[in-house]
DRENNUFI-507408 format. One record per residue (C-alpha): residue number from 1; residue in one letter; x, y, z. Coordinates in steps of 0.05 Angstrom, whole numbers, plus 5000, padded with zeros to 4 digits. Layout:
N
VOGU   n res    x    y    z
VOGU NUM   a    X    Y    Z
...
END
This chain:
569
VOGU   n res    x    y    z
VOGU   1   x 8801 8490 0630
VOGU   2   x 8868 8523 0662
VOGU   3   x 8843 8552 0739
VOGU   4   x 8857 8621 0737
VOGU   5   x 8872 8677 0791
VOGU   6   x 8815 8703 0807
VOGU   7   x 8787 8630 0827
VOGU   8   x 8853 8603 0873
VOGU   9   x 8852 8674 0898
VOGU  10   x 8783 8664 0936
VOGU  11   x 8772 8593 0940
VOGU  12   x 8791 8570 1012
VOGU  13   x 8787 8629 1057
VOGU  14   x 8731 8602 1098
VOGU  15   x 8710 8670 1119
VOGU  16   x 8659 8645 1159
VOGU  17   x 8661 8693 1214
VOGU  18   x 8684 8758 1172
VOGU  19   x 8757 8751 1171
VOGU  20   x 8798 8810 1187
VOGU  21   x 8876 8809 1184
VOGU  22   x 8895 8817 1249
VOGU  23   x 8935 8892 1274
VOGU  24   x 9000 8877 1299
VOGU  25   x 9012 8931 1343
VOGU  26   x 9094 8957 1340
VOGU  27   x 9133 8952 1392
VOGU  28   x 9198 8937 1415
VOGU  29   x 9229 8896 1359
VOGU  30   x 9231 8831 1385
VOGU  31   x 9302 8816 1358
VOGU  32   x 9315 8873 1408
VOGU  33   x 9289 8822 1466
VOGU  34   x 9328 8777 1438
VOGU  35   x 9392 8797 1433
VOGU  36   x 9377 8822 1510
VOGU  37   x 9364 8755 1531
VOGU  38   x 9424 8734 1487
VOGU  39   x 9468 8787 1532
VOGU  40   x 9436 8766 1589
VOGU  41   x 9454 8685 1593
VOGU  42   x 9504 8675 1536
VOGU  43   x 9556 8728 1546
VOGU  44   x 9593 8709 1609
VOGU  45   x 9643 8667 1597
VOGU  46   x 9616 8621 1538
VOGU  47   x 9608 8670 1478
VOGU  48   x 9659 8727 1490
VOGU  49   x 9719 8751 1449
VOGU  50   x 9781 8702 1452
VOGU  51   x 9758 8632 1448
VOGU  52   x 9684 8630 1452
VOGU  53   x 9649 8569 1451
VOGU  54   x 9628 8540 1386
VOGU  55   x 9673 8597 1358
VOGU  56   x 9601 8644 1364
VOGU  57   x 9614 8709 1402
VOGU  58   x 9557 8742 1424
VOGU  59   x 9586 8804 1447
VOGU  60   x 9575 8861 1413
VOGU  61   x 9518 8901 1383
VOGU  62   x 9458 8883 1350
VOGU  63   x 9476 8878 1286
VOGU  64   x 9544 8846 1288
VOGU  65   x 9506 8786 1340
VOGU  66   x 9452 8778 1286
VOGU  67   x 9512 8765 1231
VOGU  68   x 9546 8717 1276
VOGU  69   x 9477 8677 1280
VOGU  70   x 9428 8680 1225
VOGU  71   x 9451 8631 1165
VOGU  72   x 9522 8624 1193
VOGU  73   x 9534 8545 1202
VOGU  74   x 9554 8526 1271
VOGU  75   x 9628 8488 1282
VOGU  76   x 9601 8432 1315
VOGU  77   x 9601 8367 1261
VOGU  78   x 9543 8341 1278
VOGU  79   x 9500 8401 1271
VOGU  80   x 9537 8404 1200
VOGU  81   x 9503 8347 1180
VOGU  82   x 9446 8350 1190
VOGU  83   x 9445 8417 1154
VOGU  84   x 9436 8463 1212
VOGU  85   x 9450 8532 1218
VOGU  86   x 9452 8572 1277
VOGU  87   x 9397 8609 1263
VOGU  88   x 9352 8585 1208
VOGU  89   x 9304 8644 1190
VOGU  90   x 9231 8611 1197
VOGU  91   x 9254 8536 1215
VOGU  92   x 9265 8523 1287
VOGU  93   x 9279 8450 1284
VOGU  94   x 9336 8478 1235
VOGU  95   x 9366 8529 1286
VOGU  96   x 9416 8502 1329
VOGU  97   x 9419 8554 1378
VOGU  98   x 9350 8544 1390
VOGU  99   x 9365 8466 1404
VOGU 100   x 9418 8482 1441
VOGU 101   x 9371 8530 1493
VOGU 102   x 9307 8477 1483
VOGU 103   x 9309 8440 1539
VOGU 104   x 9236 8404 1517
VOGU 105   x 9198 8468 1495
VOGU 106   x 9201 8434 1422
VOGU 107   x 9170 8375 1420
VOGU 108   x 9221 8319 1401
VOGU 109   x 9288 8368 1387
VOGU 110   x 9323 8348 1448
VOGU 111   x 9404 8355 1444
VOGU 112   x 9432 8288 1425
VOGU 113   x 9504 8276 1453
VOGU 114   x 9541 8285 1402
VOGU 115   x 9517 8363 1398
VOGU 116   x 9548 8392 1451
VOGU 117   x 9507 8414 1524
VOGU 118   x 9458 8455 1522
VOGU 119   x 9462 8521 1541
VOGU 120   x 9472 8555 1582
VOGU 121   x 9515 8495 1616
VOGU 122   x 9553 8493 1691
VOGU 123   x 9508 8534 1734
VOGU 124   x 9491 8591 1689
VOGU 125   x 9423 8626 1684
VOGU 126   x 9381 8583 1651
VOGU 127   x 9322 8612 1610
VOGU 128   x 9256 8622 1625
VOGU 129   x 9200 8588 1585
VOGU 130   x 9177 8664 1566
VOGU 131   x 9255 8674 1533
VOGU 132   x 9259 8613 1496
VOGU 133   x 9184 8622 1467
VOGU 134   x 9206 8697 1448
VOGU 135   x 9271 8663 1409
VOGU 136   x 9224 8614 1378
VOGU 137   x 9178 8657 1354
VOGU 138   x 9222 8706 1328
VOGU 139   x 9261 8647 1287
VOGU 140   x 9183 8626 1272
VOGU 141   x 9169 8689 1244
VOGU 142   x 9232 8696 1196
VOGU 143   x 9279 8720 1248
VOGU 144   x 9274 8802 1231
VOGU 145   x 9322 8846 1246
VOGU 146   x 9262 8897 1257
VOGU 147   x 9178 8893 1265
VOGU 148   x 9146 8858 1326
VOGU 149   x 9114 8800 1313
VOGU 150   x 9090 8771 1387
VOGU 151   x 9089 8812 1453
VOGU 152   x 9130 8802 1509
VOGU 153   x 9069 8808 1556
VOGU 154   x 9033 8761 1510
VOGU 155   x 9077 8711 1518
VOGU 156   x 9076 8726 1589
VOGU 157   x 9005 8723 1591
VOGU 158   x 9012 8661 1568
VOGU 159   x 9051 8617 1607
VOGU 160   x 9017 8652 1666
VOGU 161   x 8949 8626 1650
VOGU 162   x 8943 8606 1570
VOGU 163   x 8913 8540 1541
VOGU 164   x 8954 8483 1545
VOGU 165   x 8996 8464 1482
VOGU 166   x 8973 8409 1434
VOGU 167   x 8996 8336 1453
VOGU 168   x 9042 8323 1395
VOGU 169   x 9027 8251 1361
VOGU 170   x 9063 8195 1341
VOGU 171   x 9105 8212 1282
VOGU 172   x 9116 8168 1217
VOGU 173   x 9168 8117 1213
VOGU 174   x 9232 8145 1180
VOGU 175   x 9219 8091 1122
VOGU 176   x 9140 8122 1115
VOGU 177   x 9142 8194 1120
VOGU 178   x 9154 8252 1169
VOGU 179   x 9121 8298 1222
VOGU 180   x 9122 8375 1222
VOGU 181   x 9109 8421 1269
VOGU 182   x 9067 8478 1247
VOGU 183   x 9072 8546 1300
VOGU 184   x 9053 8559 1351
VOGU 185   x 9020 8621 1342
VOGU 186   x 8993 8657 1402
VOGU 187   x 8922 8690 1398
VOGU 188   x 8889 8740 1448
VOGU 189   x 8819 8723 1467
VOGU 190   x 8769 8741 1411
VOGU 191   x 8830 8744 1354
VOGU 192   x 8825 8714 1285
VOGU 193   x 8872 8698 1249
VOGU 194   x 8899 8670 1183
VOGU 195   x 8968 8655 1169
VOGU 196   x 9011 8632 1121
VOGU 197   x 9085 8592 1129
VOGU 198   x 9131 8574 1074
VOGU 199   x 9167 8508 1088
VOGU 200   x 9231 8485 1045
VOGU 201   x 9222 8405 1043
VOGU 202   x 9300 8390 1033
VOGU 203   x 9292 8330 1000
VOGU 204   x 9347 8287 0978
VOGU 205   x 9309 8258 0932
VOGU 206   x 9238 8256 0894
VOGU 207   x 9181 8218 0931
VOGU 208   x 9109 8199 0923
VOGU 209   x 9070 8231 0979
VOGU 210   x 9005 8181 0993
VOGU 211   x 8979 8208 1056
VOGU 212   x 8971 8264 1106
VOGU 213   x 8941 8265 1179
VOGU 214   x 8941 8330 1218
VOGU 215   x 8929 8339 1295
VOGU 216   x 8899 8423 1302
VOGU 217   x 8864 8465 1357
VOGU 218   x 8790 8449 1357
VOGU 219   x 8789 8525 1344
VOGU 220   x 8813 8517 1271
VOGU 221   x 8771 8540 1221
VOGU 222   x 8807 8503 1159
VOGU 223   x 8881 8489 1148
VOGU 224   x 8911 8483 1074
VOGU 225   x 8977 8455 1047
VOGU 226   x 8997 8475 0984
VOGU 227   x 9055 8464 0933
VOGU 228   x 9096 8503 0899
VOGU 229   x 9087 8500 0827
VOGU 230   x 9158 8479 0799
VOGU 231   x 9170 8539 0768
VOGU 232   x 9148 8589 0799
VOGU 233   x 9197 8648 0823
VOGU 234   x 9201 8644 0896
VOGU 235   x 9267 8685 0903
VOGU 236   x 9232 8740 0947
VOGU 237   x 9190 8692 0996
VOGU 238   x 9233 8668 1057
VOGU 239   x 9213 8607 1097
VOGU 240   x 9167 8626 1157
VOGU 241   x 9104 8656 1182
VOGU 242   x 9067 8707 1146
VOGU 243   x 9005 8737 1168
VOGU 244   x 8947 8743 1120
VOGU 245   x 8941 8823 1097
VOGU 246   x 8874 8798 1058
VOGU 247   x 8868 8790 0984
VOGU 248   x 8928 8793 0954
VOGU 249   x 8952 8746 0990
VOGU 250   x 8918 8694 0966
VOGU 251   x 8917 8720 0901
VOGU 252   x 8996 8706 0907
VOGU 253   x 8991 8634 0930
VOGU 254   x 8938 8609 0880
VOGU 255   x 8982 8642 0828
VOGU 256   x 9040 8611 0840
VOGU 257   x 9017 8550 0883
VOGU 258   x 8978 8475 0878
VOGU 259   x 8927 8461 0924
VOGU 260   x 8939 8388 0948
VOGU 261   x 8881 8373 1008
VOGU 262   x 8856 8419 1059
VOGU 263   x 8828 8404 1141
VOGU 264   x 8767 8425 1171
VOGU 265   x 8780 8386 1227
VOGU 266   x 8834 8338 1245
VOGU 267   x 8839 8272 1201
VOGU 268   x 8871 8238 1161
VOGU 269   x 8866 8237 1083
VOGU 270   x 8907 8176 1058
VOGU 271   x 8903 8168 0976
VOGU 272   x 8866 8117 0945
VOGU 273   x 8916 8059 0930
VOGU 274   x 8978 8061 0878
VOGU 275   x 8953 8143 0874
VOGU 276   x 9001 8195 0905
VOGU 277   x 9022 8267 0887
VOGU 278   x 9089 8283 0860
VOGU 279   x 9145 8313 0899
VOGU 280   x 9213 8327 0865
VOGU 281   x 9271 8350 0906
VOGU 282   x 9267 8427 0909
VOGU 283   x 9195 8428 0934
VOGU 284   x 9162 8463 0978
VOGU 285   x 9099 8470 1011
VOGU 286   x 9053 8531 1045
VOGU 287   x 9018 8518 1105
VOGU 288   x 8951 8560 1109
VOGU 289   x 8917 8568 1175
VOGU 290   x 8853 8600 1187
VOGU 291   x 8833 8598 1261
VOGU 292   x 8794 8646 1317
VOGU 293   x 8806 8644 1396
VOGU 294   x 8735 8635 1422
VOGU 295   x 8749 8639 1494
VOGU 296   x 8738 8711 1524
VOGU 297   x 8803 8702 1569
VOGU 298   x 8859 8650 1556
VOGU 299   x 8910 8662 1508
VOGU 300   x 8912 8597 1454
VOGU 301   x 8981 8573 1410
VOGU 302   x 8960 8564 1350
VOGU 303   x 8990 8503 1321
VOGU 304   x 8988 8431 1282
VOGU 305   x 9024 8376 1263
VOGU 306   x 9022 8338 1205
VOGU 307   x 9053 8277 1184
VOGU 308   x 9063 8271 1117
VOGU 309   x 9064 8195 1088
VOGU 310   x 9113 8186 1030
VOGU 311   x 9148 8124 0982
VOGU 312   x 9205 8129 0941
VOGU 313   x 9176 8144 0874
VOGU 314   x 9141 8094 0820
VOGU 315   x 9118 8107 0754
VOGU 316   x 9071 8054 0774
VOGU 317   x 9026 8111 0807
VOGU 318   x 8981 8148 0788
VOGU 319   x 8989 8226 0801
VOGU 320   x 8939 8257 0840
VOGU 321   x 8902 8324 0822
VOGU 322   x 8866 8382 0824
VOGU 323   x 8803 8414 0784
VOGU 324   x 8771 8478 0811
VOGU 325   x 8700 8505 0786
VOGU 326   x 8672 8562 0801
VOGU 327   x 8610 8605 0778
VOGU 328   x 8637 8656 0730
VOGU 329   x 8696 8615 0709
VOGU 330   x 8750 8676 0700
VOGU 331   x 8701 8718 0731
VOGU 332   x 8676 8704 0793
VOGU 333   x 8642 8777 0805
VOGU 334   x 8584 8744 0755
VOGU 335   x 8557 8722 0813
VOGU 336   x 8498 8763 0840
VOGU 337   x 8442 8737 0895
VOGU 338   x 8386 8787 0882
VOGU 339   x 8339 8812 0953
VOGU 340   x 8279 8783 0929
VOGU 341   x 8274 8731 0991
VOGU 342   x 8263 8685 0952
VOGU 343   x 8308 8618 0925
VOGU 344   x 8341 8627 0862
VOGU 345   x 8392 8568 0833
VOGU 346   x 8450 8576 0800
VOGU 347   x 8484 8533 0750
VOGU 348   x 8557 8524 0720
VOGU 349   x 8573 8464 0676
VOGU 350   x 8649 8444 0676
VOGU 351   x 8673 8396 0620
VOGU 352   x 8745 8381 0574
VOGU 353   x 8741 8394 0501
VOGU 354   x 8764 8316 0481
VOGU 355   x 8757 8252 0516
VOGU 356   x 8793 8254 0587
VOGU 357   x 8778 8192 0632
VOGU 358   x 8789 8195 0702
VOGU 359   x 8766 8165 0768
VOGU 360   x 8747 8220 0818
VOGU 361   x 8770 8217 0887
VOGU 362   x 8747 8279 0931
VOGU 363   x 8681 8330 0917
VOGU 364   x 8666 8393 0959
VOGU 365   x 8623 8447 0945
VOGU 366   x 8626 8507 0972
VOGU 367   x 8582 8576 0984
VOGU 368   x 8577 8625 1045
VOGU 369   x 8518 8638 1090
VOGU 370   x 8467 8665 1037
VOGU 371   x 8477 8591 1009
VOGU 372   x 8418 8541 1020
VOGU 373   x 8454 8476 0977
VOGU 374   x 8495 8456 0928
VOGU 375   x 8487 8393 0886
VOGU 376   x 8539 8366 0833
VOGU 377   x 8509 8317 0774
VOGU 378   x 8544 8289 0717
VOGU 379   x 8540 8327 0657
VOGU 380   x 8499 8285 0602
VOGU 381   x 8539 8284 0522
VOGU 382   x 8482 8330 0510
VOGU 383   x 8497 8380 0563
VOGU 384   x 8439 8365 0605
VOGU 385   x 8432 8339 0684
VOGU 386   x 8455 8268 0690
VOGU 387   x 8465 8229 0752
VOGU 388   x 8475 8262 0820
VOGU 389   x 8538 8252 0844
VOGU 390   x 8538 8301 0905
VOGU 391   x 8478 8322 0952
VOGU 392   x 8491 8394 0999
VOGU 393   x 8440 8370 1047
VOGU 394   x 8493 8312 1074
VOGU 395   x 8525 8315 1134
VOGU 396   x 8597 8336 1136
VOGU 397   x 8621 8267 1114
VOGU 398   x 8566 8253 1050
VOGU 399   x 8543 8199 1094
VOGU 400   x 8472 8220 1113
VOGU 401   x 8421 8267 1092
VOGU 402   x 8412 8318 1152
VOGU 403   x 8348 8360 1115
VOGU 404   x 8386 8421 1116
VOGU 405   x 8451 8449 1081
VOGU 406   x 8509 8473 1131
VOGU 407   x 8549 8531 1091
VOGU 408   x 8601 8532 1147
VOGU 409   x 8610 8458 1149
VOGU 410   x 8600 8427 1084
VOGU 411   x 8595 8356 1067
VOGU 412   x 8660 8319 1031
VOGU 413   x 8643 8255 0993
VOGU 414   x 8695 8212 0982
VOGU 415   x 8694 8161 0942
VOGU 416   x 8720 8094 0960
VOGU 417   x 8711 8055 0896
VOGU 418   x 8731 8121 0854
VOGU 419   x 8684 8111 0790
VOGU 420   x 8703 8131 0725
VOGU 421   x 8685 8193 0694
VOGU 422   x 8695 8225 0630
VOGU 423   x 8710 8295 0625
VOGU 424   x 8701 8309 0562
VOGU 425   x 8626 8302 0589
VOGU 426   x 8650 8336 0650
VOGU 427   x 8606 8357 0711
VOGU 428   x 8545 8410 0732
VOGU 429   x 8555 8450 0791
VOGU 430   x 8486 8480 0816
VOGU 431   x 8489 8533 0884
VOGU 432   x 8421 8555 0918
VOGU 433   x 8413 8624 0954
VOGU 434   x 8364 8660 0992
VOGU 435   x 8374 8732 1001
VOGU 436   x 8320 8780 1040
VOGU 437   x 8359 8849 1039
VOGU 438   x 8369 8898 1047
VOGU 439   x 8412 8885 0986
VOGU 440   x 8433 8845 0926
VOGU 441   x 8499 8809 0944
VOGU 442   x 8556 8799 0894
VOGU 443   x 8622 8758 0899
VOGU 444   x 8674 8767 0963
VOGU 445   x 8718 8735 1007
VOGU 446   x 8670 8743 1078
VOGU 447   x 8604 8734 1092
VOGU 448   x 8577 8796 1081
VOGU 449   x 8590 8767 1006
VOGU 450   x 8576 8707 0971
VOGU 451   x 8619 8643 0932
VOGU 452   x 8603 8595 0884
VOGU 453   x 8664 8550 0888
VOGU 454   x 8676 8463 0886
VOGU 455   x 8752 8428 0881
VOGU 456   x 8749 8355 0861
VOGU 457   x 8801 8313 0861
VOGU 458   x 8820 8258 0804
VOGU 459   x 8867 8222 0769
VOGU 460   x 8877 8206 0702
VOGU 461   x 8869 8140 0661
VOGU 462   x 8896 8103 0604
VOGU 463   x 8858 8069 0540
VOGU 464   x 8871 8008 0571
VOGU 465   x 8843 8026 0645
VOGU 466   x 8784 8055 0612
VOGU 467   x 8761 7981 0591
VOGU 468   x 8770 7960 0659
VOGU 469   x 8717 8011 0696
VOGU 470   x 8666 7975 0726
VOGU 471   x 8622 8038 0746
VOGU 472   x 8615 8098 0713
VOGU 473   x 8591 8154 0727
VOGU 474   x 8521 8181 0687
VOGU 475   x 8505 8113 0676
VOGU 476   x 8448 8102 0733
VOGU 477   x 8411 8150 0771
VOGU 478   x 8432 8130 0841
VOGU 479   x 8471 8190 0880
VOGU 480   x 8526 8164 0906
VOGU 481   x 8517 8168 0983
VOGU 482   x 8528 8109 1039
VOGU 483   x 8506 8102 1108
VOGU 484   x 8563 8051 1127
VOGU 485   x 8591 8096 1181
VOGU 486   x 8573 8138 1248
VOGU 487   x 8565 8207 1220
VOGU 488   x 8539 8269 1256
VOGU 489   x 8532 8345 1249
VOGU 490   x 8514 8400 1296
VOGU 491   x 8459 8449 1270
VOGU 492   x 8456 8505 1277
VOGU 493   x 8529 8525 1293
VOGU 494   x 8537 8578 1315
VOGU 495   x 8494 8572 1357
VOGU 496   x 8454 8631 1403
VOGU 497   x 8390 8589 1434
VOGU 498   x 8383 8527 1423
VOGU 499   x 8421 8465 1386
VOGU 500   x 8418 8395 1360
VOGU 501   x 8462 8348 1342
VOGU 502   x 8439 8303 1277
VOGU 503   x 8470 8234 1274
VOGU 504   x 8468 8166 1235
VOGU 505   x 8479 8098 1274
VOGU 506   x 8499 8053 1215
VOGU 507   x 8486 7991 1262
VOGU 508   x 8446 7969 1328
VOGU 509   x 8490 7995 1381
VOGU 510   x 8491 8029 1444
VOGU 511   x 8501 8101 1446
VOGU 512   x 8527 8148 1487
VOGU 513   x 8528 8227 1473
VOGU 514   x 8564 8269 1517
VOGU 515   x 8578 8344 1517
VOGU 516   x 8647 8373 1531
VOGU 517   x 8687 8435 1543
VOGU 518   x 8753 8447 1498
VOGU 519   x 8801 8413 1543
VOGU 520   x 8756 8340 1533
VOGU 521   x 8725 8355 1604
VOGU 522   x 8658 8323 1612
VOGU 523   x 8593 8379 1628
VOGU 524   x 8545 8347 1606
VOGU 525   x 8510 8270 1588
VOGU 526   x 8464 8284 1524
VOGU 527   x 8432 8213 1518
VOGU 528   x 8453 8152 1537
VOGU 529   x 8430 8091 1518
VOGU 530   x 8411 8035 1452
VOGU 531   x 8398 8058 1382
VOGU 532   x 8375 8011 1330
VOGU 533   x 8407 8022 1262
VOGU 534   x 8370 8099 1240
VOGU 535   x 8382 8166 1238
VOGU 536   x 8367 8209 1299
VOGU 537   x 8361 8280 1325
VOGU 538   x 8386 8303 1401
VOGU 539   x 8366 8379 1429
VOGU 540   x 8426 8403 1460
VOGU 541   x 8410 8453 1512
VOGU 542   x 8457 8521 1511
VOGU 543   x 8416 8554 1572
VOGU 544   x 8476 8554 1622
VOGU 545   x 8528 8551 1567
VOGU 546   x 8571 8615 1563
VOGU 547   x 8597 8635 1492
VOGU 548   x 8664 8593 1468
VOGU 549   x 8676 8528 1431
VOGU 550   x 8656 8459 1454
VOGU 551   x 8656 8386 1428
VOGU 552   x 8591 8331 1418
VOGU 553   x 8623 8266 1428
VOGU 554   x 8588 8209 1404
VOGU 555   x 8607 8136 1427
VOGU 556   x 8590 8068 1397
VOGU 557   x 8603 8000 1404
VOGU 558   x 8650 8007 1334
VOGU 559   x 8668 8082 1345
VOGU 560   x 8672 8152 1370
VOGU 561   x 8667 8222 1331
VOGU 562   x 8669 8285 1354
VOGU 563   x 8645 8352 1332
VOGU 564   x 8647 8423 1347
VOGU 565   x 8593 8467 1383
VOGU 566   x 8601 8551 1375
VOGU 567   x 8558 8583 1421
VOGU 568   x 8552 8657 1406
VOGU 569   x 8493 8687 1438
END
């Protein structure tokens, strides 16, 4: 039951809204801008022949400034160690030239005293915000020698009138984990995007991660972290942004990658208790983000930050991990939604050849928009449907049936108590579709083309822990759903006419719904007012909404969620 290619090659791409890879138009180089800018504030004085400072000149051409910079280590000792170079390719927080210049356009990399001043110091022209953004994104991007990768009237475009950056969080005690900062990325209005970024962990030692959180545009369409298998040959991939050139791409990744947890929306995912993956100490991870500027004239930076929870490592644990089905097994081009307009189901049973038990964590199922649900039951000895485990009609959080399946939002159960399962028994994945023409439809990565795709995570358990499972699952005929929390979705989405929002108020509370722009700006009040425990339905009305992205709060005495609104008329 090894996941093959074909499936980690088309699994996540979320292709919602017809991905395209995005043109990058050539230009001037941008390493040209930046050795300009390097000319223009570094060179009189400070870096010339002689006795430049820090022993970096920065006279000279093009070439000979790059070799002075990129993966040459700076004299200062307390750059040393902390394993700085001047110029890390694709790591800012790495490059110490780019600390030195800052001055607070990184979140949290301000100069400490023992590194020096920044630059450049005593009176000399200081940088714009436009030139240290082009010197970021160029180290962002891999620092090239040659290629474009960002505009320099996009960037000015930017600071002249873009969207405002993300408010970076609170990051992770230095005894629990660690924050990084993902981008930014700078979209024109109406661009989509997905990108990729390599990301060398440098860890002195092997840990146990047990967490994640991320903090991402409201614009994101789904953002991935992978790890690198441990052998896999990564000789030829440098650390730093890479922009999605379609298929192969991905088929790369899944390859050669792990899936570990992936984001529709910011939250966090911390493992169920004395669970964690495994991290030794040449790992690294891929960040995959997916994301589309709505807004039909501001310029948005693309970015995220996730904070990664981690212990020093325990046998005790168990190891976290990852099963992927999909229709078609090791070839997912089986699947083929006829234009007969009307439903047709199908079915794809998953199981291990001996006894495997486990204790399943996270279930997601996963089609595109022909797709009208997708159920998971337990797979019976006998190969038959068993016990429902996982209904397509549930809200994004499995919490509450909504009537309808959302293919662009679909529900994630997660399992609190983690029953046992055994895999030699395994699982049944069903998909429903509904296609009215003019064609049949066959497997593909947008929505012009369908999936049949689900990831569950698990981990494995001894003999001994077997004895000790108090539920398992097949054994009753109860799907495994809960209304203990406030849960909502907006339907439909996108959304041309008219909307609703669909929500569950798990206790008697008073409610408040409120509609907002994508700065958190109030527009409108939806309902306010007391709601016995129930579930309910509020029309939300797009009349006087132009097209773009906003959020449906929802406020109760015990909590507040928030979910996106696309209106594309």
């Amino acid at each position: 039951m090894k996941p093959n290619v074909y499936i980690f090659s088309v699994l996540f791409c979320w292709c919602f809204l017809g991905f395209v890879a995005p043109q990058w138009v050539a230009a001037e180089d941008i390493y040209s801008r930046v050795h300009t800018i390097l000319q223009t504030h570094c060179t009189t004085g400070c870096h010339t022949t002689g006795t430049p400072s820090g022993m970096l000149v920065l006279t000279g051409d093009a070439n000979t400034v790059y070799n002075n910079l990129v993966g040459a280590a700076p004299t200062n000792p307390a750059a040393q160690s902390k394993g700085y170079k001047r110029i890390e390719a694709g790591r800012p927080d790495l490059s110490y030239l780019f600390k030195k210049i800052n001055l607070g356009l990184e979140h949290n990399f301000d100069l400490e005293q023992a590194e020096g001043v920044s630059m450049p110091p005593y009176g000399g022209l200081p940088l714009s915000n436009v030139e240290k953004e082009t010197i970021r994104q160029w180290i962002l991007f891999g620092a090239p020698q040659i290629g474009e990768v960002v505009s320099e009237q996009t960037l000015n475009d930017f600071y002249a009138s873009g969207m405002p950056f993300l408010t970076a969080p609170p990051a992770p005690a230095a005894e629990d984990g660690f924050q990084v900062h993902h981008g930014p990325i700078f979209l024109q209005p109406g661009q989509e995007i997905e990108a990729f970024r390599k990301y060398a962990l440098n860890l002195a030692d092997s840990l146990d991660v047990i967490g994640f959180d991320i903090t991402m545009n409201a614009e994101s369409h789904h953002f991935v972290v992978y790890q690198y298998d441990a052998d896999a040959d990564f000789t030829d991939l440098e650390q730093g942004v890479r922009m999605s050139s379609g298929f192969m791409e991905e088929i790369f990744m899944y390859e050669n990658a792990e899936f570990l947890d992936i984001w529709q929306f910011g939250e966090p995912h911390m493992l169920p208790q004395n669970t964690a993956f495994r991290w030794g100490h040449e790992t690294s991870v891929d960040f995959n983000y997916h994301i589309k500027n709505y807004s039909n004239v501001n310029i948005i930076p693309a970015e995220a930050y996730i904070n990664f929870y981690t212990r020093p490592k325990d046998p005790v644990r168990k190891e976290m991990k990852l099963q992927i089905a999909s229709y078609g097994e090791n070839n997912p081009f089986l699947l083929n939604v006829p234009n007969t307009g009307q439903d047709v189901t199908f079915s794809f049973p998953q199981n291990w050849d001996d006894d495997r038990w486990v204790r399943i964590w996270k279930l997601q199922g996963h089609t595109h928009k022909l797709g009208r649900d997708f159920d998971v039951y337990v797979r019976n000895p006998d190969g038959t449907r068993g016990e429902q485990i996982y209904e397509g009609f549930m809200d994004v959080h499995h919490a509450f049936n909504q009537g309808y399946y959302d293919y662009a939002h679909p529900p994630v159960l997660r399992l609190e108590e983690t029953p046992c399962l055994n895999l030699k028994n395994g699982l049944i994945f069903e998909a429903r579709y509904n296609n009215n023409g003019p064609s049949n439809v066959g497997f593909g990565l947008t929505t012009d083309k369908e999936m049949f795709a689900a990831y569950y995570h698990y981990y494995e358990l001894s003999a001994d822990e077997v004895g000790q499972c108090s539920e398992v699952l097949g054994t009753n005929n109860d799907v495994l759903v809960g209304a203990s929390q406030l849960a909502a979705q907006v339907y439909p989405n996108p959304a041309a006419s008219a909307a609703r929002i669909d929500y569950q108020v798990p206790q008697n509370s008073a409610v408040s719904i409120q509609l907002l722009d994508i700065n958190g700006r109030h527009l409108q009040t939806l309902y306010q007012g007391n709601r016995p425990t129930g579930q309910y339905t509020q029309a939300i009305a797009t009349d006087n909404l132009a097209n773009g992205l906003y959020l449906v709060q929802i406020t109760t005495q015990q909590n507040t969620i928030t979910r996106q609104l696309v209106i594309e008329k």
